[in-house]
NUMAR-399367 format. One line per field, with one value per atom (N, C-alpha, C): z, y negated, x; residue number from 0; atom name. Coordinates in steps of 0.05 Angstrom, whole numbers, plus 5000, padded with zeros to 4 digits. Example, Ala and Ser with C-alpha at 12.3 -4.5 7.8 and 13.67 -1.06 7.14 Angstrom:
residues 2
Z	[5156 5156 5156 5142 5143 5157]
Y	[5114 5090 5066 5045 5021 4999]
X	[5264 5246 5264 5257 5273 5258]
nr	[0 0 0 1 1 1]
atom	[N CA C N CA C]
***
This chain:
residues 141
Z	[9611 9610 9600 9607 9603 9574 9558 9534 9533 9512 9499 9509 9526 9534 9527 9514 9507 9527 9540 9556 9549 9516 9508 9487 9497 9474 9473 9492 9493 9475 9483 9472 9430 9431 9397 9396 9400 9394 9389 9407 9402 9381 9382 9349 9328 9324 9309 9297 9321 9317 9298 9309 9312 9273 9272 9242 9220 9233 9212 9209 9229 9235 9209 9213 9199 9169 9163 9143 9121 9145 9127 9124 9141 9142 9112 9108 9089 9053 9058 9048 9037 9057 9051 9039 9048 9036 9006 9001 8974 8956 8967 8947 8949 8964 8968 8947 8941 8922 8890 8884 8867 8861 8874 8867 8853 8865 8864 8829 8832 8797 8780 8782 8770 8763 8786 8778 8762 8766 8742 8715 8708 8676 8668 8686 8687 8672 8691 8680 8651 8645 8626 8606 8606 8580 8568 8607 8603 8587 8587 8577 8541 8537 8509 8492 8501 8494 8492 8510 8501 8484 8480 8467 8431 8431 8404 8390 8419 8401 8402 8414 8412 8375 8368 8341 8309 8327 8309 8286 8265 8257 8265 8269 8282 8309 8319 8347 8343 8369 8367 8391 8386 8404 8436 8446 8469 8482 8453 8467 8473 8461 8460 8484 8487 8525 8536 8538 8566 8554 8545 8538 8546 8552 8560 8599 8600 8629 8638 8623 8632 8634 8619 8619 8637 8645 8670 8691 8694 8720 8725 8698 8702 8708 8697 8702 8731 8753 8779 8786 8782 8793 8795 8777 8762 8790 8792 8806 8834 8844 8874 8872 8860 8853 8859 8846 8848 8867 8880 8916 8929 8929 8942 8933 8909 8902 8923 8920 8937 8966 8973 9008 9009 8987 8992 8991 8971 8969 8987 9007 9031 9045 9053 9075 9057 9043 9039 9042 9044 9042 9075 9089 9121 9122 9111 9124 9114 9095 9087 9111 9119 9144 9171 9173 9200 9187 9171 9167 9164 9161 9151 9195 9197 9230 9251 9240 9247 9244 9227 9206 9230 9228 9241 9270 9275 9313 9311 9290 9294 9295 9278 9273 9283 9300 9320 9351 9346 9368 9364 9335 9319 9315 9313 9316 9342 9355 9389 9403 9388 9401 9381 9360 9342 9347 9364 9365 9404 9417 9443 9441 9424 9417 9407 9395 9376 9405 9416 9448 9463 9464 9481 9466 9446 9433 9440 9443 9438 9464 9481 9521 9521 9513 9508 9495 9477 9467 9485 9491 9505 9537 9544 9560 9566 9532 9529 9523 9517 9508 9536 9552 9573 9586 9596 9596 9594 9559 9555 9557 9557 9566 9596 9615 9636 9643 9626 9624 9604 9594 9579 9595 9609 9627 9656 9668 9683 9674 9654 9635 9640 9634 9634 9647 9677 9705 9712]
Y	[5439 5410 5396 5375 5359 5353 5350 5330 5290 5295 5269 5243 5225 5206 5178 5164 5143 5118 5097 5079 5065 5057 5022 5027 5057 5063 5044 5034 5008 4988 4970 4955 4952 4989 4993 4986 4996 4999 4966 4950 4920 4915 4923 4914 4922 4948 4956 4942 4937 4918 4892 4882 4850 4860 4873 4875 4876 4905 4909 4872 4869 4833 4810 4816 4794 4808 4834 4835 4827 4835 4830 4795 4780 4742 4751 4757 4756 4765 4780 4797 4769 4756 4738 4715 4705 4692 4694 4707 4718 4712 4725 4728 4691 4681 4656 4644 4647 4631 4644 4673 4686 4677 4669 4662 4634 4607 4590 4584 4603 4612 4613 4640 4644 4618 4593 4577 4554 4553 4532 4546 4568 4586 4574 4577 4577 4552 4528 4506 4495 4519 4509 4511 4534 4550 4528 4521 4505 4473 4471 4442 4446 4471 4479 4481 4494 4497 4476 4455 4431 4409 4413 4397 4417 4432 4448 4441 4435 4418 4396 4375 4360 4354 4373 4362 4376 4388 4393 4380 4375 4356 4347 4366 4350 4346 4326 4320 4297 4282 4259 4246 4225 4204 4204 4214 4230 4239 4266 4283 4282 4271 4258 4243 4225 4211 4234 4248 4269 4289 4300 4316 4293 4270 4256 4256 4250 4258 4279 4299 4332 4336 4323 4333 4314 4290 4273 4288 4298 4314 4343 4357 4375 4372 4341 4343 4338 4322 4318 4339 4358 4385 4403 4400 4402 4397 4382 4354 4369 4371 4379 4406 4431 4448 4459 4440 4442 4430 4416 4416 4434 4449 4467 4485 4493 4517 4521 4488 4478 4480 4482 4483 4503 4523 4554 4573 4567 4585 4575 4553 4545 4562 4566 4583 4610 4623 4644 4655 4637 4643 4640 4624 4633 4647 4662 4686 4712 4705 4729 4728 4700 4703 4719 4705 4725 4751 4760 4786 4800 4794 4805 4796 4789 4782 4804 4809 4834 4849 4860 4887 4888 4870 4876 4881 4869 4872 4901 4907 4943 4957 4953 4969 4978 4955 4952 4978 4983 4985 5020 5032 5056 5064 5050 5066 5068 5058 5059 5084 5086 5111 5131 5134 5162 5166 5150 5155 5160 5147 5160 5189 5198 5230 5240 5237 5254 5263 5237 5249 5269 5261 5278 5306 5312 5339 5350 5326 5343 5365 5333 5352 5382 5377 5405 5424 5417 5449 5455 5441 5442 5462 5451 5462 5490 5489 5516 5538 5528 5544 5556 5536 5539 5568 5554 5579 5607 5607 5631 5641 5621 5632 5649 5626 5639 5676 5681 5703 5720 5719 5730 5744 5718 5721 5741 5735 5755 5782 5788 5813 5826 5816 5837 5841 5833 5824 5850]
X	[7519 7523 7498 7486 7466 7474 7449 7450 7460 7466 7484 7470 7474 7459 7467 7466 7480 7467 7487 7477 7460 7467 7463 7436 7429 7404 7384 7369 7355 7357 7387 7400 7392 7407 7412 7377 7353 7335 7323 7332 7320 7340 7364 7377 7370 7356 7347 7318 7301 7282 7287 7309 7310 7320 7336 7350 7330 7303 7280 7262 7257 7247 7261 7285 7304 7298 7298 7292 7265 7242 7221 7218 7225 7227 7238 7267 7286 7259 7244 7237 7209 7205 7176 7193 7213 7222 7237 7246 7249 7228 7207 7182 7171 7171 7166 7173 7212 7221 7221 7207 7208 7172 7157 7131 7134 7147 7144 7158 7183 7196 7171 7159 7136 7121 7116 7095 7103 7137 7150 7142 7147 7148 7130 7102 7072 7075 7081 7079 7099 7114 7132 7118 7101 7091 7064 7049 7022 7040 7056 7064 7065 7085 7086 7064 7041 7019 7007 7004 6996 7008 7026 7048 7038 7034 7023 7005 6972 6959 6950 6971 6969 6990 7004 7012 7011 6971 6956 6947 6937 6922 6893 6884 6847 6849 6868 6879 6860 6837 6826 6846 6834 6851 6846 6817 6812 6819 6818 6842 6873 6876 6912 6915 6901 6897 6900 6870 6863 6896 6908 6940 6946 6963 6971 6978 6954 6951 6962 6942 6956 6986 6997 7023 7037 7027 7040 7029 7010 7005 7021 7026 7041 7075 7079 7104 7105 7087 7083 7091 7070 7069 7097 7108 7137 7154 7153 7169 7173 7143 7138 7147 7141 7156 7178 7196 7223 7235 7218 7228 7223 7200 7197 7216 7221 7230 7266 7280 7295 7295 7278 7277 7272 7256 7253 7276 7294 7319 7345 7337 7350 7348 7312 7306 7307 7313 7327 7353 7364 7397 7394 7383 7383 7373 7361 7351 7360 7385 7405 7425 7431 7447 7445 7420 7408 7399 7389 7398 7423 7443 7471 7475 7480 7481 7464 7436 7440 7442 7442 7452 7480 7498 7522 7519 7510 7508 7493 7464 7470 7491 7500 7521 7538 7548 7564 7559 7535 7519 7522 7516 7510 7541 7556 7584 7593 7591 7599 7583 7554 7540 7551 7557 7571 7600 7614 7634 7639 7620 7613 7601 7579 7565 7593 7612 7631 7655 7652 7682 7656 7633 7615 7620 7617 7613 7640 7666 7697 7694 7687 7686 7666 7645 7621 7632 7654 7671 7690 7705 7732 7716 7698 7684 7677 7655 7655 7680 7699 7726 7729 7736 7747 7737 7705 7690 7689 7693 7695 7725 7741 7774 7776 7760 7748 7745 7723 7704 7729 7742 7759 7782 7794 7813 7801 7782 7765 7765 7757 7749 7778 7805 7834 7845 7833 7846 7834]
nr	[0 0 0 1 1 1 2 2 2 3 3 3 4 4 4 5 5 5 6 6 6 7 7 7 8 8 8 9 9 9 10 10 10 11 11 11 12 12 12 13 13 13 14 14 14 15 15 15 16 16 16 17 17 17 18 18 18 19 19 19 20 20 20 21 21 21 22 22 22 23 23 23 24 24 24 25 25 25 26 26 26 27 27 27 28 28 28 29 29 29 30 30 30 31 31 31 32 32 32 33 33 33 34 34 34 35 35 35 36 36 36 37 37 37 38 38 38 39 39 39 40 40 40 41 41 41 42 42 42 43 43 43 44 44 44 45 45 45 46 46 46 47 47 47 48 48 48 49 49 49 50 50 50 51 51 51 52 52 52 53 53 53 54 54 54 55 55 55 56 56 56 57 57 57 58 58 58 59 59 59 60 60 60 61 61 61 62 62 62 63 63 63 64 64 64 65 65 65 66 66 66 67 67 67 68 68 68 69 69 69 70 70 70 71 71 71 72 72 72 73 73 73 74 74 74 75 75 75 76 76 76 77 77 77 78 78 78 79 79 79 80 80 80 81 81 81 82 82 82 83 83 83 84 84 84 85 85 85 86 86 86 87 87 87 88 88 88 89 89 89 90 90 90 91 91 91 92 92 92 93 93 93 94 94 94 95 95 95 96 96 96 97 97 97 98 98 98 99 99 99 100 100 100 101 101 101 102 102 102 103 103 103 104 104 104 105 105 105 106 106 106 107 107 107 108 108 108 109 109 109 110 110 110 111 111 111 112 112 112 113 113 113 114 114 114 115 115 115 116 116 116 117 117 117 118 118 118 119 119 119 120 120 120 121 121 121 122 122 122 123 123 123 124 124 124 125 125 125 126 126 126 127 127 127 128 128 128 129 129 129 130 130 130 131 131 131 132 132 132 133 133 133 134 134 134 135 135 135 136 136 136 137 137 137 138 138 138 139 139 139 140 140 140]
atom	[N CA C N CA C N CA C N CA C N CA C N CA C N CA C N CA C N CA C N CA C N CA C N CA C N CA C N CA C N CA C N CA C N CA C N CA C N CA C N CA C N CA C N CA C N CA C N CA C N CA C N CA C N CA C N CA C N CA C N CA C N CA C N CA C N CA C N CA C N CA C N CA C N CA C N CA C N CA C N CA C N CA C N CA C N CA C N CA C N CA C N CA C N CA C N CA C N CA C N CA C N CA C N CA C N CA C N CA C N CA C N CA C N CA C N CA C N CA C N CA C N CA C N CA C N CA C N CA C N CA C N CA C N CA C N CA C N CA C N CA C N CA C N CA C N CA C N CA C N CA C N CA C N CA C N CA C N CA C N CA C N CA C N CA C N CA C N CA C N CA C N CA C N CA C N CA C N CA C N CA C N CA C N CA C N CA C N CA C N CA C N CA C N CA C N CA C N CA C N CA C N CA C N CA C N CA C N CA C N CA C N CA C N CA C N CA C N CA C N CA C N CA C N CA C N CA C N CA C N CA C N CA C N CA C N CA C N CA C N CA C N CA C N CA C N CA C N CA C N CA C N CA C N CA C N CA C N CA C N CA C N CA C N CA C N CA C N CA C N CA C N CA C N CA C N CA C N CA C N CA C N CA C]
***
């Protein structure tokens, strides 16, 4: 008997593709919204720190302007941030969708061929039985 040939092998193989694909998007985007985390802390810590010495005592009035500023620009920065960080864990969660989407359409694809190979293997015994029932039954005749 010929070996196990599955029709839709093609098929599984671009699903397989398309699933590894959806993953790594899934995978950049993640880190997208796990970077942008990182750059709020950044800015939480850079605000604290200035807010420290600014309520030093040998604070001049200079400096208290220029900390002034700084910290309206960080809160900007802040600001923009956390929109991004918003539109980033949007496009994450779509891209857990279309991953989980195809994850399933593999799947779909990987049980239909293990359970097409499992009736192929039943027939290749049943076969061979036969066979040798064959050669058995020959042998006492």
């Amino acid at each position: 008997m010929k070996a196990f040939e599955f029709r839709l092998e093609k098929l599984l193989r671009l699903r397989e593709f398309d699933e590894e694909r959806a993953k790594i998007e899934l995978g950049k985007a993640v880190s997208k919204v796990e970077k942008l985390k990182y750059t709020l802390e950044e800015i939480a810590k850079e605000k604290i720190s200035t807010h420290r010495e600014m309520g030093s005592d040998q604070f001049e009035l200079e400096s208290f302007i220029a900390s002034e500023h700084y910290l309206q620009m960080l809160n900007e920065k802040k600001e923009v941030c956390i929109r991004k960080l918003a539109e980033a864990e949007l496009e994450a969660e779509q891209m857990r969708i279309l991953f989980a989407e195809a994850m399933k359409k593999r799947k779909i694809l990987t049980k239909l061929k293990e359970k097409k190979e499992s009736s192929w293997k039943k027939e290749v015994r049943k076969e061979e039985e036969n066979f040798i029932d064959d050669i058995v039954n020959s042998k006492s005749t």
